[in-house]
C-alpha positions as CSV (number, residue, x, y, z in Angstrom):
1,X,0.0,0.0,0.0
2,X,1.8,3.2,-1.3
3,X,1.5,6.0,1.5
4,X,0.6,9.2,0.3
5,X,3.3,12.0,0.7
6,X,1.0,14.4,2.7
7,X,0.5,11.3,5.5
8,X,4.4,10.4,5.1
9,X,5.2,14.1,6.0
10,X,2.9,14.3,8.7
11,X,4.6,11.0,10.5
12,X,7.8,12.4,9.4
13,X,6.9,15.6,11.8
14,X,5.8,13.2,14.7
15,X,8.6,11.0,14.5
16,X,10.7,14.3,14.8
17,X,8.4,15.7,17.6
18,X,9.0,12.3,19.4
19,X,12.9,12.4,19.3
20,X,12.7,15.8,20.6
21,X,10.8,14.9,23.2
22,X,12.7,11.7,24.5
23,X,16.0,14.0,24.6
24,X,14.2,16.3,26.2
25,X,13.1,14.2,28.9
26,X,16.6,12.4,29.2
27,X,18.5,15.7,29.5
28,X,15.5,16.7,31.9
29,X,16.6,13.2,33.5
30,X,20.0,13.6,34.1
31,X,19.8,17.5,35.3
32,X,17.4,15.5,38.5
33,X,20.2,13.5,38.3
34,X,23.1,15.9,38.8
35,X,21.1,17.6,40.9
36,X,20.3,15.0,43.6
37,X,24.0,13.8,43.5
38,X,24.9,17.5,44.7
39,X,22.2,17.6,46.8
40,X,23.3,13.9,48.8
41,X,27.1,15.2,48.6
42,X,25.9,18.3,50.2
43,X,24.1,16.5,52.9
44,X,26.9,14.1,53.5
45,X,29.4,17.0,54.1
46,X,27.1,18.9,56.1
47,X,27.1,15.5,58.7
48,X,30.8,15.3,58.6
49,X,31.6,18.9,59.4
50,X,28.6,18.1,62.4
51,X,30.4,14.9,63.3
52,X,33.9,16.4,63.6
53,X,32.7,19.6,65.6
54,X,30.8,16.9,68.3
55,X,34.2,14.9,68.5
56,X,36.2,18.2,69.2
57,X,34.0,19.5,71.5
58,X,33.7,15.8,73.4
59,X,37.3,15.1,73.5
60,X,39.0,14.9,76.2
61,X,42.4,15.7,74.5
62,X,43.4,16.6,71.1
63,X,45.2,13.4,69.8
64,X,41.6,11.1,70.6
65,X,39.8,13.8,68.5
66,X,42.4,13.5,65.6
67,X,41.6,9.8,65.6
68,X,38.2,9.8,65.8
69,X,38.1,12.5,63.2
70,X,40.7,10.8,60.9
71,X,38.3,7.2,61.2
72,X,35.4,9.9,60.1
73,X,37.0,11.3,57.4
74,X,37.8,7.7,56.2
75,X,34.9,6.4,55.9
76,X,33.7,9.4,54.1
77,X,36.2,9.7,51.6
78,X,36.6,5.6,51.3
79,X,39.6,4.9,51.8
80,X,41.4,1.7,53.0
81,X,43.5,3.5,56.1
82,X,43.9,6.6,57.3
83,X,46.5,8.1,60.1
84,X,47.8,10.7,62.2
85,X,51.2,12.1,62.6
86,X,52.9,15.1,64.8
87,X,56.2,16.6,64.8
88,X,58.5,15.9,67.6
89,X,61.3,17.5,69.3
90,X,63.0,18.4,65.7
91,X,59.7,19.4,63.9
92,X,59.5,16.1,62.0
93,X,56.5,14.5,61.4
94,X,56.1,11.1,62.4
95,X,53.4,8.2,63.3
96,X,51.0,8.8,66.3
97,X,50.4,5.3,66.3
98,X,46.8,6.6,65.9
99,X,45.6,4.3,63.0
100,X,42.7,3.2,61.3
101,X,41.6,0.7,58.3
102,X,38.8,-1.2,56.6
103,X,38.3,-4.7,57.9
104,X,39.0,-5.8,54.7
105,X,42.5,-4.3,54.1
106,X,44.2,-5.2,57.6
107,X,47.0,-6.9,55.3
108,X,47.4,-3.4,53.6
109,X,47.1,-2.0,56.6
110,X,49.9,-4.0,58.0
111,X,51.9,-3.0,55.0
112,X,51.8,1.2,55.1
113,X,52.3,0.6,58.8
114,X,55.8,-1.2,58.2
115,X,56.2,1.6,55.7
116,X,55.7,4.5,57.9
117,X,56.6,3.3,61.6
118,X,60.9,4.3,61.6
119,X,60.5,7.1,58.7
120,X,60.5,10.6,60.1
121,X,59.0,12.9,57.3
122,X,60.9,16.5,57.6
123,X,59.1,19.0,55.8
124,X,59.1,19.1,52.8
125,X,60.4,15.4,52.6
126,X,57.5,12.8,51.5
127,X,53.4,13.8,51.2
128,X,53.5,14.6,55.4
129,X,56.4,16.8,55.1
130,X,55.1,18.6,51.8
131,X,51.8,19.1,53.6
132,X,53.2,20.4,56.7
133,X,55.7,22.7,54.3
134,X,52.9,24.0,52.5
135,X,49.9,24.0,54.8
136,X,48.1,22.8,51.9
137,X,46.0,19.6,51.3
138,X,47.2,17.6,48.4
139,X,46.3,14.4,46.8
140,X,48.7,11.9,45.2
141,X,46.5,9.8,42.9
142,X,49.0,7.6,41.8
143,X,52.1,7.1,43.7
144,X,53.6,5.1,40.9
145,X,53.9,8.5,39.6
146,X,55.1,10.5,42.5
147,X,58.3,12.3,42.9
148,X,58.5,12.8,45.9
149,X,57.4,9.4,48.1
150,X,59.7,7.9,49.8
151,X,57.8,4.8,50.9
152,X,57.5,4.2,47.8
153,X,59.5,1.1,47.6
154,X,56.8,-1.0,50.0
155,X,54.1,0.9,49.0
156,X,54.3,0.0,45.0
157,X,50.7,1.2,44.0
158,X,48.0,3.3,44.9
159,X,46.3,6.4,46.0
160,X,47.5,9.0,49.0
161,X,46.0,12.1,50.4
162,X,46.3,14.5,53.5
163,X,46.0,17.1,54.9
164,X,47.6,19.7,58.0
165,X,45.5,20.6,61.1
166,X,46.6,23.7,61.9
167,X,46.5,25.8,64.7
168,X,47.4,29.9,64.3
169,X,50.0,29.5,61.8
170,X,51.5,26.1,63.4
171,X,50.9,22.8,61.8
172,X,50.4,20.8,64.9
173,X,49.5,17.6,62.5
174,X,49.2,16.4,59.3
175,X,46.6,13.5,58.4
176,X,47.0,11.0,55.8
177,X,45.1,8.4,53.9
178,X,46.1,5.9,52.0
179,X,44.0,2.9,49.0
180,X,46.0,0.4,47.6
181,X,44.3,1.2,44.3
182,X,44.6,4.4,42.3
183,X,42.1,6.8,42.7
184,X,41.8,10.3,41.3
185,X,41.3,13.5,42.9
186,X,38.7,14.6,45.0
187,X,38.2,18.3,44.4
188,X,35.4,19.3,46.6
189,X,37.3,17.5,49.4
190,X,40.3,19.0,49.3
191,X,38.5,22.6,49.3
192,X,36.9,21.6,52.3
193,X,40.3,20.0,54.0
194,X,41.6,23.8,55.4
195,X,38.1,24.3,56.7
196,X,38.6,20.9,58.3
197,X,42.2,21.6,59.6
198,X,41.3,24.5,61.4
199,X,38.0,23.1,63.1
200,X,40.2,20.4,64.3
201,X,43.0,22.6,65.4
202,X,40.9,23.8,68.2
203,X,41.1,20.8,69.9
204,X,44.7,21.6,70.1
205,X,44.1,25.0,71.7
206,X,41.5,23.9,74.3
207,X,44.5,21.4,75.5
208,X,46.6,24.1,76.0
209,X,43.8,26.2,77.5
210,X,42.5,23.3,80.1
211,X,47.0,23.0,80.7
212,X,47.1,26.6,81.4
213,X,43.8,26.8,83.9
214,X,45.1,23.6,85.4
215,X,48.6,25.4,86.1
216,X,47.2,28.6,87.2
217,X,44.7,26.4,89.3
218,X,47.4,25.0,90.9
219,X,49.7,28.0,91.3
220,X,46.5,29.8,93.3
221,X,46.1,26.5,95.3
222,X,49.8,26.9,96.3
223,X,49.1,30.9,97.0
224,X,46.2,30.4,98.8
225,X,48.0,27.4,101.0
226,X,50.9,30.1,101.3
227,X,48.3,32.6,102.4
228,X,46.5,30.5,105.0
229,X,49.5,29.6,106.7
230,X,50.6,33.5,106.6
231,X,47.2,34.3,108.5
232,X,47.3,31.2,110.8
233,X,50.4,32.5,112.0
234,X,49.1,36.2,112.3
235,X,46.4,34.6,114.1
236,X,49.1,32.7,116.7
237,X,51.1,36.2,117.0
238,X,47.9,37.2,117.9
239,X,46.8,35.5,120.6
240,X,49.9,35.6,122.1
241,X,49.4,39.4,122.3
242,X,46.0,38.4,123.8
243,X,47.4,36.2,126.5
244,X,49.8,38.7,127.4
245,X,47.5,41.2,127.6
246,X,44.9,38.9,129.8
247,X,48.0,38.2,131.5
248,X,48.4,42.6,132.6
249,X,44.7,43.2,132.7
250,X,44.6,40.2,135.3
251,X,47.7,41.9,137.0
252,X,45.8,45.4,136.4
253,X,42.2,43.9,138.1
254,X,44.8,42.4,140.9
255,X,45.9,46.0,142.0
256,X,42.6,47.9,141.8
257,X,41.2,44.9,144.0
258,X,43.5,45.9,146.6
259,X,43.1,49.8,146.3
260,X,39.6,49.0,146.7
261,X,40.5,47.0,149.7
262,X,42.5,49.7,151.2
263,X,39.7,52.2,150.9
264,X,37.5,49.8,152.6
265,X,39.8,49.4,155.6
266,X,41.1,53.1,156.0
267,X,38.4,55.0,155.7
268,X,39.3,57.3,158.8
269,X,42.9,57.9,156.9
270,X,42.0,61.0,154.8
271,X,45.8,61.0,153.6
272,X,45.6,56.7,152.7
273,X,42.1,57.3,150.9
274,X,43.8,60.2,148.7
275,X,46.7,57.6,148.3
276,X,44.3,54.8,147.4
277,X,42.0,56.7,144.9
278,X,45.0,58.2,143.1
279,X,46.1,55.0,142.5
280,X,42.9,53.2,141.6
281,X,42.6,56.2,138.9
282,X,46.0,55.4,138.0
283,X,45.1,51.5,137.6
284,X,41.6,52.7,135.7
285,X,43.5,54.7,133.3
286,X,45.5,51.8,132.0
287,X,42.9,49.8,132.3
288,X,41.3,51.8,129.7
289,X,44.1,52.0,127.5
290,X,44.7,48.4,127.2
291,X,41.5,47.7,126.2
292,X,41.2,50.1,123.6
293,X,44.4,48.9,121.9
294,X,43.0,45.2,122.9
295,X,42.6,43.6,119.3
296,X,39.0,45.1,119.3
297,X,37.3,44.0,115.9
298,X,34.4,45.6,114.3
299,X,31.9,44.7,111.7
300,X,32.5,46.3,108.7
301,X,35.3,48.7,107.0
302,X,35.8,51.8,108.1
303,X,37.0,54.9,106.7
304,X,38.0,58.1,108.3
305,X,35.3,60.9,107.1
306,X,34.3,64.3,108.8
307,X,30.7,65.7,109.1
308,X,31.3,68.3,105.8
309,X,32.5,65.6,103.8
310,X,29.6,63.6,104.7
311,X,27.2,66.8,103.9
312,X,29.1,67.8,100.6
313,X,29.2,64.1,99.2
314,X,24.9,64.0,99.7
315,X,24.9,67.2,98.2
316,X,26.9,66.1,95.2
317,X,25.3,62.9,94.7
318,X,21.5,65.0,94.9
319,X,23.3,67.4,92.3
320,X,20.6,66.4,89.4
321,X,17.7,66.2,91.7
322,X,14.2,68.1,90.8
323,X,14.4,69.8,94.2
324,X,17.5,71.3,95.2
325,X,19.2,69.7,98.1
326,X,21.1,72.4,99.8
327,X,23.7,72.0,102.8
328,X,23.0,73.7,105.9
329,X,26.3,75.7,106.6
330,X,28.4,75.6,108.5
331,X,28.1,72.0,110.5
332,X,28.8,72.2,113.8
333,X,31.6,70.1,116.5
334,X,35.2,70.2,117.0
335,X,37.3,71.8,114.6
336,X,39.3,69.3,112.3
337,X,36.6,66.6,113.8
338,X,36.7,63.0,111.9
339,X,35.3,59.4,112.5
340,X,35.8,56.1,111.6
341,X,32.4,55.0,109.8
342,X,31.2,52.6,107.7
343,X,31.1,55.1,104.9
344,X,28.7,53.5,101.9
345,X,26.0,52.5,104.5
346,X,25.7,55.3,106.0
347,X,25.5,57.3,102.4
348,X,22.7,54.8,101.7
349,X,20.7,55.3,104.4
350,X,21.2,59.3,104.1
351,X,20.0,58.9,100.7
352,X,17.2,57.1,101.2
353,X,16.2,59.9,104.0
354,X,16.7,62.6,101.2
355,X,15.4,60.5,98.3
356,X,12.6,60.2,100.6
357,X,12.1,64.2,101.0
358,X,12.3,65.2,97.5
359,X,9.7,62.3,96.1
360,X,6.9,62.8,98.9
361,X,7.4,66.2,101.1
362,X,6.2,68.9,97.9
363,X,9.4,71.4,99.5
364,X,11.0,73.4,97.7
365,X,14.6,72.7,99.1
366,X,15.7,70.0,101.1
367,X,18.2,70.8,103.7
368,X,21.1,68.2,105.2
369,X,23.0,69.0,108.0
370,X,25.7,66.6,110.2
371,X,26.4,67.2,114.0
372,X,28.5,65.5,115.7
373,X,28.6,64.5,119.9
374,X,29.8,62.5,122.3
375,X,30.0,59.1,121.1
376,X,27.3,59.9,118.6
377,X,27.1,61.8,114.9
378,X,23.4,63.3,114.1
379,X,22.8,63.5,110.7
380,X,19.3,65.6,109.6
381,X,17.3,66.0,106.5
382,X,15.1,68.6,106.9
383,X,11.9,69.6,104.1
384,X,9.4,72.3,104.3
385,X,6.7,70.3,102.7
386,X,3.6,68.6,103.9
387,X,5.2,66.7,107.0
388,X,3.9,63.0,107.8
389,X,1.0,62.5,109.2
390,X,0.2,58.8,110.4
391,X,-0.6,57.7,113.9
392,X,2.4,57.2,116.1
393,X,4.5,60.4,114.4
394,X,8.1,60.4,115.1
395,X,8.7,56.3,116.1
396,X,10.7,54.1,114.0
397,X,9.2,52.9,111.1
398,X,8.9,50.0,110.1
399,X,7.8,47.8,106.1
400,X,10.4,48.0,103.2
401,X,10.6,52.0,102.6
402,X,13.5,53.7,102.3
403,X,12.7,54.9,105.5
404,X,12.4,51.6,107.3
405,X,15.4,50.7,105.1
406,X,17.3,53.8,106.4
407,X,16.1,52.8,110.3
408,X,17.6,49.4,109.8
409,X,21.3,50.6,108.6
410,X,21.1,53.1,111.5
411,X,20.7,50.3,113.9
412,X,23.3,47.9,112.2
413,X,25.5,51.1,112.7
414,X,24.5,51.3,116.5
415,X,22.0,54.0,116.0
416,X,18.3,54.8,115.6
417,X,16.5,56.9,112.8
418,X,13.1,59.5,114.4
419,X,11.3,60.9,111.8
420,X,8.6,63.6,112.9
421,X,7.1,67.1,112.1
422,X,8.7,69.8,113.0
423,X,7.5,72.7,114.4
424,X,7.8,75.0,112.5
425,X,6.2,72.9,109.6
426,X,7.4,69.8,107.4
427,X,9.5,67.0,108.6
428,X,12.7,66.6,109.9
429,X,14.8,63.1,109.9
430,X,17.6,62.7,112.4
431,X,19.6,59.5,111.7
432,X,22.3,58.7,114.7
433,X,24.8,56.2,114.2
434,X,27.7,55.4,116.6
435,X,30.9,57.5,116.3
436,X,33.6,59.4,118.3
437,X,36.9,61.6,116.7
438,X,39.3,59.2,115.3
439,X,37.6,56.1,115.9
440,X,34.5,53.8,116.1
441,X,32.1,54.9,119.4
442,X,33.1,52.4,122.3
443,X,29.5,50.1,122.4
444,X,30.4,49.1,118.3
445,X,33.2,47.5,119.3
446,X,33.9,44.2,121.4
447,X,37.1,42.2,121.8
448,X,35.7,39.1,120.7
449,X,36.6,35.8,119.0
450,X,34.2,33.3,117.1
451,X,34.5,29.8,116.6
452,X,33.2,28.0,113.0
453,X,32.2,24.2,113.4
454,X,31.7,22.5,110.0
455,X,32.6,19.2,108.6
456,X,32.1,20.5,104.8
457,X,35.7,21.8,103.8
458,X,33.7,24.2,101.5
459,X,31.8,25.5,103.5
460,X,33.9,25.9,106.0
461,X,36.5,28.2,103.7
462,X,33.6,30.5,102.3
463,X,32.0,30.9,105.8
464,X,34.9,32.1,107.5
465,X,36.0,34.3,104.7
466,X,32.8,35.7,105.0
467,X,33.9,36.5,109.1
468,X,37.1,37.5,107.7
469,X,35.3,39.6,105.8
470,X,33.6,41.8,108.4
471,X,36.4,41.8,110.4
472,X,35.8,38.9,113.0
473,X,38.9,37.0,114.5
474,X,37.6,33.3,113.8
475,X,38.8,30.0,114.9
476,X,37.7,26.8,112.7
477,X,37.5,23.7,113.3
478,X,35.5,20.2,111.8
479,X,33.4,18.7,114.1
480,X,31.7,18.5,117.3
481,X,34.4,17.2,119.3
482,X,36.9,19.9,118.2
483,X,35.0,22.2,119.1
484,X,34.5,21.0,122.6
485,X,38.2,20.9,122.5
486,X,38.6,24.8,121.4
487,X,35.7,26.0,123.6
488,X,37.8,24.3,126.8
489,X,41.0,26.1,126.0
490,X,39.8,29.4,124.1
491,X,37.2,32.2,125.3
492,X,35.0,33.0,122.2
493,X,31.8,35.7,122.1
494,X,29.8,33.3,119.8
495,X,29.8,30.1,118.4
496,X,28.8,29.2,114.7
497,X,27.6,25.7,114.8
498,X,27.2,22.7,111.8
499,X,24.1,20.8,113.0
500,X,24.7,17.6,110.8
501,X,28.4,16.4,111.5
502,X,29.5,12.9,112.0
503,X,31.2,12.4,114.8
504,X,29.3,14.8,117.5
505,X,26.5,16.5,115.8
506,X,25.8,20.5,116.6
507,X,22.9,19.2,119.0
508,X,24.7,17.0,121.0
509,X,28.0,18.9,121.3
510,X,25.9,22.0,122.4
511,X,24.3,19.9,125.0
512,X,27.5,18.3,126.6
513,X,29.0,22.7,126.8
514,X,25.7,23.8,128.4
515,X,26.6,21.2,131.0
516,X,29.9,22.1,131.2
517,X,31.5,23.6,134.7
518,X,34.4,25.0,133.0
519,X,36.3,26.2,130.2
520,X,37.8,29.3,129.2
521,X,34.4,29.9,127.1
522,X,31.0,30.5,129.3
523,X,29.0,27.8,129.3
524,X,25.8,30.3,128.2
525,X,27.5,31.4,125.2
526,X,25.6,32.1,122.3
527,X,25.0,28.8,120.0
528,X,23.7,29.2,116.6
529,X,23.0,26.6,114.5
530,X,24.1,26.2,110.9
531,X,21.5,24.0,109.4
532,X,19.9,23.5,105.5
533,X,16.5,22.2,107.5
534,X,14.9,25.4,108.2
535,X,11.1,23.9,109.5
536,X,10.0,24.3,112.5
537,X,10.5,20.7,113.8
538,X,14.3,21.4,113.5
539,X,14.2,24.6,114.7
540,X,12.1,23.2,118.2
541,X,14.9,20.4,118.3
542,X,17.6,23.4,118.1
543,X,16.1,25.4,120.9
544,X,15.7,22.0,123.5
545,X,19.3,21.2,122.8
546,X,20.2,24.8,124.1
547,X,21.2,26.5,120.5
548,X,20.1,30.4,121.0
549,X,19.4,31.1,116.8
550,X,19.3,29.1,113.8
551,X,20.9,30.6,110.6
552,X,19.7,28.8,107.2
553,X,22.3,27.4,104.3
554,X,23.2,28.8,102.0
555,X,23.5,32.0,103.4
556,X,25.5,35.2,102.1
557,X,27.9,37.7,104.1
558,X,25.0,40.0,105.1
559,X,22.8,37.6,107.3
560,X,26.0,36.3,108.7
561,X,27.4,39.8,109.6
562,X,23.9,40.6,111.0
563,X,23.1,37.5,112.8
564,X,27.3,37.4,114.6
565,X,26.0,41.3,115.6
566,X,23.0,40.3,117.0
567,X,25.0,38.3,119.6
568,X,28.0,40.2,119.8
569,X,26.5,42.9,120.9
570,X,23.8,41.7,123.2
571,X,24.7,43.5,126.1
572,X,24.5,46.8,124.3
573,X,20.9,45.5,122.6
574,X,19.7,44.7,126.0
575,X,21.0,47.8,127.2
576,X,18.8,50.0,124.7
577,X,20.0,52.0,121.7
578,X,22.7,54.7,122.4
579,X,21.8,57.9,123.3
């Protein structure tokens, strides 16, 4: 059957149309094609750069993240072995002994590794050396073919490749691989080899860090022993000069005992009484002297600071305020006056009083004035504004103001805050605090000792840095029956006591003193327990085995300075506030 030619020409055109279309859809094919390939090589370097970050970071030092990198990398770019070598004492590169290999080319394995165990590669001698010459990754993929091999008489055949980890400009190893096969050159590899190199270098440099904190660890170990023993024997100086001065005062007591006893007996003698009460004044006086110069401690620093400079630093510090905060001139006392005070808190609570004044009074001015007297320094912020006006005017008050704030730093500084209306209109704030002209007032200061019972080394070196801290001479000691032991042979003014210790808890140990007869410490002293259990079933099993105050774990340097002045200075709390 004879096909027309219109009908050939049509088929003609689809048999056309159809070749098109199959090379369309294989080029269409083998674009997908490319395209996933890239797509699976991209993944599988993105899990090898994750995998090698995870072993630096989990290493414990930098050769076992070299390895476990180098196995990585092996498996990714398979080959039949790969390992590490690091320069030694003359900068040549040799084995690590850090290898890896297939299972199924152990014998080739065995082979490089007679190869490569007595050569030592100096740079730029064999494919380590050139790497480490050239910081460069390079890739032998024949070493039938390559110059510069030396192993090349065991190793006949095959494929090599490596590349230098480097840290800063050092190469601190070189990593190799090695395929008993040819095998040609892996482009996108060796681009991503520096990136590589460096990433692994940091496990070099976190050696040296962890090195470095371990030595400086070490060296402030030794200078913190050094220290301790330093103060320990401060400490023994100390209470040498203590027993030598119990030693006088007990000498001192001695002779005013028997002035007293002459006065007694010769009353009629005008001329022996003058005798006797010149000489008790004379015994009095040194008395006195000895006990100021008796190791007193106090808690807190102190710095010198005169009622002006007090009155000029508000004034400065107010120097932006809405209401001007003026200084009333001049302050009154002695000429040249100055105390030792614990200078920030007493700025805070005079700042709070003037803070106080400008927020809520409606003055115009606020005025600020320091007096000093005996024993005492009066400090007063003064407003012409509306004045306070709840029940009870002028006591302390109390909540978390900055007025019940101020009232509680002016008893910490053995003083009392009175706020009340003035007369003439507004309010006037007179905050005392303890002080007297070249020193701390006489009832801040008490020649005390404290002793710190803990089993927990810890805890024991931050607590009684903490007492260091504020100023406190402390003994320490780890356990109940130490302390028994110190309390016999040293006087102390409080004790700080562990509750849960293994030999003779806090309980019991305070139970056996409050029995005790003697003892150079009273057998009443103050007890407080140092305890994590802060209910009140522990607290009622404190208080029946005699403790006087419970202080909870973990606790900072403020409740410890506030709870060793609450007992320190009893007598002066029971006593009333200075006047």
């Amino acid at each position: 059957m004879t096909v027309p030619p219109s009908e050939r020409d049509v088929i003609a055109r689809l048999e056309r149309r159809a070749a098109r279309e199959r090379s369309a859809r294989l080029e269409a094919e083998l674009i997908a094609e490319k395209q996933l390939r890239r797509s699976y090589g991209r993944s599988r370097e993105v899990e090898l750069f994750a995998a090698i970050a995870v072993i630096v970071n989990d290493a414990d030092d930098a050769l076992s993240a070299l390895g476990a990198a180098a196995k990585a990398l092996r498996r990714h770019c398979d080959f039949a072995v790969s390992h590490v070598l690091v320069p030694d004492e003359d900068g040549a590169f040799v084995t690590s002994d850090i290898w890896d290999a297939d299972p199924a080319q152990l014998d080739f394995l065995d082979l490089v590794m007679s190869a490569t165990v007595e050569e030592r590669f100096v740079p730029p001698r064999g494919l380590p050396g050139e790497v480490a010459a050239s910081h460069l990754a390079l890739w032998l993929p024949d070493l039938t073919m390559a110059a510069n091999y030396p192993r090349q008489a065991m190793i006949p055949q095959g494929a090599s490749w490596a590349f230098p980890v480097v840290t800063g400009v050092e190469v601190a190893a070189v990593i190799e691989f090695v395929h008993p096969h040819t095998r040609g050159a892996d482009e996108r590899l060796l681009q991503l080899a520096p990136s590589i190199g460096s990433q692994l270098g940091r496990a070099f440099e976190w050696e040296r860090m962890r090195e470095h904190q371990e030595a400086e660890r070490r060296r402030l170990e030794d200078l913190l022993a050094q220290r301790t023993e330093e103060t320990q024997a401060l400490k023994r100086s100390s209470r040498s000069a203590d027993d030598a001065r119990a030693s006088y005062l007990g000498y001192l007591v001695h002779e005013a005992e028997s002035a007293l006893h002459h006065l007694r007996e010769g009353r009629a003698q005008v001329e022996a009484d003058a005798e006797a009460v010149g000489s008790l004044e004379d015994i009095v006086t040194r008395l006195v002297s000895v006990a100021d110069g008796a190791g007193r401690r106090t808690i807190g620093e102190r710095t010198l600071i005169s009622p002006d400079q007090i009155v000029q630093g508000t004034v400065a510090r107010h120097a932006g305020s809405p209401v001007p905060v003026l200084a009333v001139q001049p302050t009154t006392g002695p000429e040249g006056y100055a105390a030792m005070l614990q200078v920030g808190l007493l700025e805070r609570a005079v700042d709070a009083l003037v803070d106080n004044a400008v927020l809520h009074s409606g003055s115009d001015a606020v005025e600020v004035s320091a007096t000093p007297g005996e024993d005492v320094l009066v400090v007063e912020v003064r407003d012409q504004g509306v004045g306070y006006t709840w029940d009870k005017n002028g006591e302390r008050p109390a909540g978390g103001t900055g007025l019940a704030q101020a009232a509680r730093i002016a008893g910490a500084l053995g003083g009392a805050l009175t706020v009340s209306a003035a007369a003439a209109g507004g309010t006037v704030a007179r905050l005392r605090v303890a002080a007297r002209a070249g020193g701390p007032a006489s009832w801040t200061t008490r020649s005390t000792r404290v002793l710190l019972v803990d089993d927990n080394t810890i805890n024991r070196k931050l607590a009684a840095a903490m007492l260091d801290r504020i100023g406190l001479a402390t003994d320490v000691v780890d356990g109940g029956a130490a302390a028994l032991a110190s309390m016999q042979s040293t006087s102390y003014g409080v004790v700080f006591m562990d509750v849960q210790m293994p030999d003779i808890d806090g309980r019991e140990a305070t139970r056996r003193w409050r029995r005790s007869t003697d003892g150079a410490t009273p057998a009443d002293v103050p007890i407080v327990a140092l305890t994590a259990h802060v209910g009140q079933a522990e607290r009622d099993l404190c208080r029946d085995a005699g403790m006087d105050d419970y202080l909870s774990k973990p606790f900072g340097i403020e409740e410890l300075s506030q709870m060793a002045r609450k007992w320190l200075d009893r007598d002066q709390t029971e006593a009333g506030e200075p006047r």
